[in-house]
Every structure is written in C-alpha cells, then in structure tokens.
N, C-alpha and C positions, 0 to 999 in steps of 0.2 A: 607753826602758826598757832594762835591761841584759838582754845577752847571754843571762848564765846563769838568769835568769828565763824567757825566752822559749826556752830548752831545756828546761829545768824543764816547762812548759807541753805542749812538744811533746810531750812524754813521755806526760803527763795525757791529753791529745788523741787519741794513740795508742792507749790504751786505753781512750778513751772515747767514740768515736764514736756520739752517738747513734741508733739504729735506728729511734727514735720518740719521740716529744712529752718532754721529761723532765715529770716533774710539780714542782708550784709550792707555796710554801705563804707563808703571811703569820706574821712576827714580829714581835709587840707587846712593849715596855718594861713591864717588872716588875721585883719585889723582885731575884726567881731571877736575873735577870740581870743586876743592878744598874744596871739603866735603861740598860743599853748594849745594843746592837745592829749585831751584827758581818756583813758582805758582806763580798763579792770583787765587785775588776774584772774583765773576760775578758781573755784574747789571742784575737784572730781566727785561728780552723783552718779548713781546708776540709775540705769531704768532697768526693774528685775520683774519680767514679763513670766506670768505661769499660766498653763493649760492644764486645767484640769477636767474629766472625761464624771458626768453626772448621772450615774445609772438608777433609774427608779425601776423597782421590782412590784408587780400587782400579781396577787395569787389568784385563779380563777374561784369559781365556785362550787366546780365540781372536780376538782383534782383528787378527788378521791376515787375517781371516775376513771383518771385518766388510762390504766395499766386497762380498763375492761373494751374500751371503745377507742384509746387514741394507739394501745400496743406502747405504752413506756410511763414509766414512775420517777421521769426527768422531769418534774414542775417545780414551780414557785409554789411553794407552803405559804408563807404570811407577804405581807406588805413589808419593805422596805425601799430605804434611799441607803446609796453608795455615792460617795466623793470621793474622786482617785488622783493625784497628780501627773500626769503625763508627761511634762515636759519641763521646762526652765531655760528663759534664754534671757542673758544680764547682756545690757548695752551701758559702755560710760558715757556720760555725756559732762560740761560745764556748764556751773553754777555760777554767776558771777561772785566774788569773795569781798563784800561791802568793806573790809579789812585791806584789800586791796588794790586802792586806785591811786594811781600814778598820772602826773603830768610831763608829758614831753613837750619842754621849752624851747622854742626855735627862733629863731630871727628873720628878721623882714627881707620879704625875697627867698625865702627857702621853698624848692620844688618838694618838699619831703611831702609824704599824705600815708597814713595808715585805714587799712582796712581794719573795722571791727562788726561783731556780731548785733544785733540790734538792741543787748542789753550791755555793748559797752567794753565786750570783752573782745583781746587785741586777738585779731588773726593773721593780720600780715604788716608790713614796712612794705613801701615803695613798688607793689605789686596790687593785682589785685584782690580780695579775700578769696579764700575757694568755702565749699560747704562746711557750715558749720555744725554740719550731723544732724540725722535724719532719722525718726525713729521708724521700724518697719510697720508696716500696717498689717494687723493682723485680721482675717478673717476667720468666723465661726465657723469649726462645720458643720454641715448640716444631723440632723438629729437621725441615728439607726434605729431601727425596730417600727415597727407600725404605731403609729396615732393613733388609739380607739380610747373611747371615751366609757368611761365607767358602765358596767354591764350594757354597753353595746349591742351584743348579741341579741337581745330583747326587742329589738327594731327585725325582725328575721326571723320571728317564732307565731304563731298564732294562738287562737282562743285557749284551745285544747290546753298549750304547753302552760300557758299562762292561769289557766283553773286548776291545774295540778298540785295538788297539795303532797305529792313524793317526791324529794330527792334525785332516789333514783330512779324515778317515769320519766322526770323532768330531763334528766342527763340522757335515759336513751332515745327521746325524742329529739335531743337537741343534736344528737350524734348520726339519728336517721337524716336531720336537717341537712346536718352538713355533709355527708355521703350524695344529697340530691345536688347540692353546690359544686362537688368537685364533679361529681358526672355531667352535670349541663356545662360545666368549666371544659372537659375534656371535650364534648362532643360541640363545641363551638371553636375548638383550636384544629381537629381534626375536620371541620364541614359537615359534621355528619347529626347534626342541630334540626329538629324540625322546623324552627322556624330560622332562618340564618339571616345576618344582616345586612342592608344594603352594600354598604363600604365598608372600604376598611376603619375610616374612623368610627363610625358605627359599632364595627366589631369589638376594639381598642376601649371603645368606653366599657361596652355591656363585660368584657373580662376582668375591666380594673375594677368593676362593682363587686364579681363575683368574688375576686380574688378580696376585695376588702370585708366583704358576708365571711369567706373562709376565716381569713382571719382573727374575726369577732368571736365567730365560733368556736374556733380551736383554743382562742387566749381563754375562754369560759372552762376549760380543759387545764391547757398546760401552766396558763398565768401568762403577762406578758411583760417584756423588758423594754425598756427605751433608753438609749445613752446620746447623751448631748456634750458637746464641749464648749466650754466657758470661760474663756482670757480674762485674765485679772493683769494689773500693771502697777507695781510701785515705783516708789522713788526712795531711794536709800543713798546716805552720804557716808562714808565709815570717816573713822576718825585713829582708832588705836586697834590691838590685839584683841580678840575676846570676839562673843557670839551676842546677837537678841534676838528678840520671838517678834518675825516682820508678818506674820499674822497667822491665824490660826484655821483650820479645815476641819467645819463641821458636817457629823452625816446628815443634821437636820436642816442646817438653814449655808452651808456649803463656805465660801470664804465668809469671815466674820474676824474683826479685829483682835489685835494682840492681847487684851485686854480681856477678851470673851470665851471663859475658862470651858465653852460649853463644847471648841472643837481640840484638837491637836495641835502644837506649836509647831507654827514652819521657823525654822531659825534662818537668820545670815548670819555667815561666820568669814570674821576677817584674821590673817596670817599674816602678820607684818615679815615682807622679806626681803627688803632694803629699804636703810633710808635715804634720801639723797643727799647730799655733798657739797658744797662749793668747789670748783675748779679750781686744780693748784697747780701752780707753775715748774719747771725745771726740775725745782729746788723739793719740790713734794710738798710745797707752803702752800695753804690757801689764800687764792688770789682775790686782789680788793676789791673793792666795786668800784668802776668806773664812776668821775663825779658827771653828774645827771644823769646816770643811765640810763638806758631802756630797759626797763625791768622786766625778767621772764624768770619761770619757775624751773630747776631741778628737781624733775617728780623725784617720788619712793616709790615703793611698788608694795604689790599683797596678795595674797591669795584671798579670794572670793567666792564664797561656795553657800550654797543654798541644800536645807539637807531636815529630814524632820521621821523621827521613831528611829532612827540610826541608819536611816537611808540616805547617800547622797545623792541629789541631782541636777550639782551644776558646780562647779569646782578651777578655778581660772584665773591666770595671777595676770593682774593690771597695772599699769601706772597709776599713782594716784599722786594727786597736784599738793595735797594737804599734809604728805608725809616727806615732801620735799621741804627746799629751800629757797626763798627768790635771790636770784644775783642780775648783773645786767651787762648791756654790752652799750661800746662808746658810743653816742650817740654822731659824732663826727661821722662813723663809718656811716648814715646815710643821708648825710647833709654834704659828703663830698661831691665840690660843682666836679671835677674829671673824672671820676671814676663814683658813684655812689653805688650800696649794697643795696639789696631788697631782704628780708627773712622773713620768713613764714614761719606760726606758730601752732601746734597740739590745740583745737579748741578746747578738747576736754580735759586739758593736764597742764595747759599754758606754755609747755616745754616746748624750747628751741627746734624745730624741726628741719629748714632748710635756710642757707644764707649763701652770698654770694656778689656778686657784680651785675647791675640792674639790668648791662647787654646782655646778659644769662639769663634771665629768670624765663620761667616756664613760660610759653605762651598760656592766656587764659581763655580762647576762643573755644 
C-alpha cells in the first residue's frame, strides 16, 4: 500500500480512536443505489494505553528531628516528583484506508446485503456484522498516602509552638503534640477515653480526625509521599521496520510530547515479520483476482513493542492490514439464488476470517 494512504489513515486514526464499540448497520442493493454497494478496507492502528504511577515526595520540616523523637533516619530530605511507567497494554483496531474503497456491483433482485462498521469499513457478506472492537475502559486509581496539605500540622499546634523562635523547641513540642494524639487515639479504641462517644459513628469520625492530626504530624517528621496513577492512550499506525519517540516522560510535568526534549523518550518499535501474499493455486502460481471481486486484505504481521532507557514493556507480534496485500473473492459465491456464502471479516486487519453456506452461518442472537 502507498505511503501517502497509510498517512492519510494515521491522520483518521488519530482522531478516531475508538472509546467504545462503534456501531454496525447492514447495506442492501437498491434502486437509490444503483445496485452498488460501496466499503472500505482498514489500516491497522493501535491504541497503545500507558499507566504510569506519579509519586510526589514533600520533606518535612523537621527531619532533622526525626532519629530524636520519631526513632528512624528514614525521611524525605528535599522535595521531589517521580514518573514511573507501570504498565503497557496495545489494542489494534481499524482505520478506514481513504485508498481503499471498493464497490460491489450487483443486479436487480439480488438478496445480498453486507454489514459494515459506521465509518464504511466491510465486516461481513450475507450475515450479520458482529463487534467492531471495543476499547477497554480504563479506571484511575485511587491516589496512596495521605492528602495533607502544605504544613498542615500548624492547624494542631498552639500559641506557644507558634511564638517559638527554636527549631528544636519547636520539633519537641510538636513531638509532645503528637504523643497526646496517639494516646487519646488508643484510649478511644480501647473505651477507656474520659469522655467516650455516643455511637459508633460518632466514634469512627473522632478516630479518622485523630488519625489525620497524626498523620500531619508525623509527615512534619518523616516527609510525606503520595502516588497516583494516571492512563494516557495514543494512537499509533506503523507502516515499515524501525522505531520512533511516541512520547516522552517527564519528572516535572509527567507525559509531555515527542517533541518535548525536557522528559525521556518512550519509543514504539515495529519488527516486520511477514509480509503477506497472494494465494496461489496447485501450481504454486499466484492466483488472479476474480473480475469484480470482493476485495479483502492478506495482512503481514510485526512485532510491536513499546520500551524506553533499554527497558521493554510491551512486546507482541500482530497482524497488520498495511503490510499485507488486497486480493478478492467471486462475487457469485454470494449472489447464488441455491446455495449463497456469508463471510466475515478482521475489522482491524480486513482479513478474510470465516466463510461458508448462509444455512451455516453463526446464529447472531
């Protein structure tokens, strides 16, 4: 397939990544359409989903405190941000291929009707389409480490702590503070509280205050960490052998474009590992193209891998529609009034996947 088709495509692909199922619909020969019946082939795009995990580092204030009053010299020093990649998951899907449209010519009276995808692209003969690929829905998750907001603690402390012009007066008042937190924490889980709470939700609330005081406290201490994860999703179409930078992972402002020399290049890297063929008969000849056929694609295939500082993580050889060939099949076999075929086609690779005799074909209930 040429070049400037399969940019053409990318283009399409880029803005059409689907979110979810596209919807289907069946086109029968009539007048209105003068018995023709117009598809597209695809190009194979992917959708190359990444999770990556956002750990932001805040150093308390008094970690130099920590080994005297918290018993460990395990803190955050300075402030930073970390961006990690966690995961990698490629889905193919089709593009329609603007290089690719065909018309199936029929005559008056023919029961034939194909299924196609909503942008045109052929999914089935004489049956009816099934999904045309569905992309998974990803959910965030939820964020670890406590939520406290910039010296927090300071909502927890009184005049005294706050007129203190020491360091370290300041650290062992704040460390007295939090000794009286965890002890009213303990004697409100054991009952043994002077003033104790009506209920239990009553209870439940007054512990998740203390436990958030502790906390504010202790981060004044240790420093605190929070990690988030955050799905990103492109669209990528390969075309030949070789690698590019499908974008780049910065510590400061996290995914940021190919172009944005300020993170790490993530690469996709394609392995061309077959191309596809024309079918050839007996004789080992390649076979002709039926006149009018129904055009359908012999993919190729590739390895697809997503990988960046010499790490891989995601590596998976595919069909792909654009490394193939199109050939077709007679168009008789499903305009026969006694016996007519159905087939069904790859929405994301166009390839021939099932055919048959129309008393066969799968139920679609």
């Amino acid at each position: 397939m040429k070049t400037t088709a399969i940019l053409a495509a990318m283009l399409l692909a880029a803005s059409a990544l689907p979110a979810q199922a596209q919807q289907t619909k069946i086109l029968t020969a009539d007048k209105h359409n003068e018995y023709g019946l117009i598809y597209s082939l695809p190009v194979t795009a992917f959708s190359i989903e990444v999770t990556a995990v956002r750990e932001v580092r805040k150093a308390g204030p008094y970690f130099q405190y920590a080994k005297k009053y918290m018993g460990t010299d395990k803190v955050v020093k300075d402030d930073a941000e970390i961006w990690t990649i966690e995961s990698v998951k490629v889905r193919p899907y089709g593009a329609p291929d603007p290089a690719s449209r065909y018309l199936m010519q029929l005559k008056s009276g023919a029961t034939t009707f194909i299924g196609v995808a909503e942008d045109g692209m052929l999914l089935s003969i004489n049956c009816n389409p099934r999904d045309a690929g569905e992309a998974e829905a990803s959910v965030p998750a939820p964020a670890e480490g406590e939520r406290l907001a910039d010296r927090e603690y300071l909502q927890y402390v009184d005049e005294d702590f706050i007129a203190s012009q020491s360091t370290a007066k300041q650290a062992q008042m704040l460390a007295e503070n939090l000794m009286e937190i965890r002890e009213a924490k303990i004697a409100l889980t054991r009952g043994t509280a002077e003033t104790m709470p009506s209920d239990g939700k009553q209870l439940e609330l007054m512990l998740n205050s203390l436990r958030h005081q502790e906390a504010a406290m202790t981060a004044a201490f240790l420093g605190n960490i929070t990690r988030e994860r955050v799905v990103k999703t492109y669209s990528y179409v390969p075309s030949e052998d070789g690698r590019e930078v499908l974008f780049r992972m910065s510590d400061f402002a996290g995914f940021v474009a190919a172009d944005d020399y300020s993170g790490e290049p993530v690469y996709v890297g394609v392995k061309v590992t077959d191309r596809g063929e024309l079918p050839v008969d007996s004789k080992g000849e390649a076979k002709k193209m039926p006149k009018d056929a129904v055009a359908y694609c012999v993919p190729g295939a590739a390895v697809i891998s997503v990988s960046s500082k010499g790490k891989e993580y995601f590596s998976k050889e595919f069909e792909i529609a654009q490394l193939g060939v199109v050939f077709g099949l007679n168009p008789e076999l499903f305009s026969d009034k006694k016996s007519p075929s159905y087939a069904v086609f790859d929405p994301s690779t166009g390839a021939l996947k099932e055919i048959g005799a129309v008393k066969d074909a799968p139920s679609q209930e």
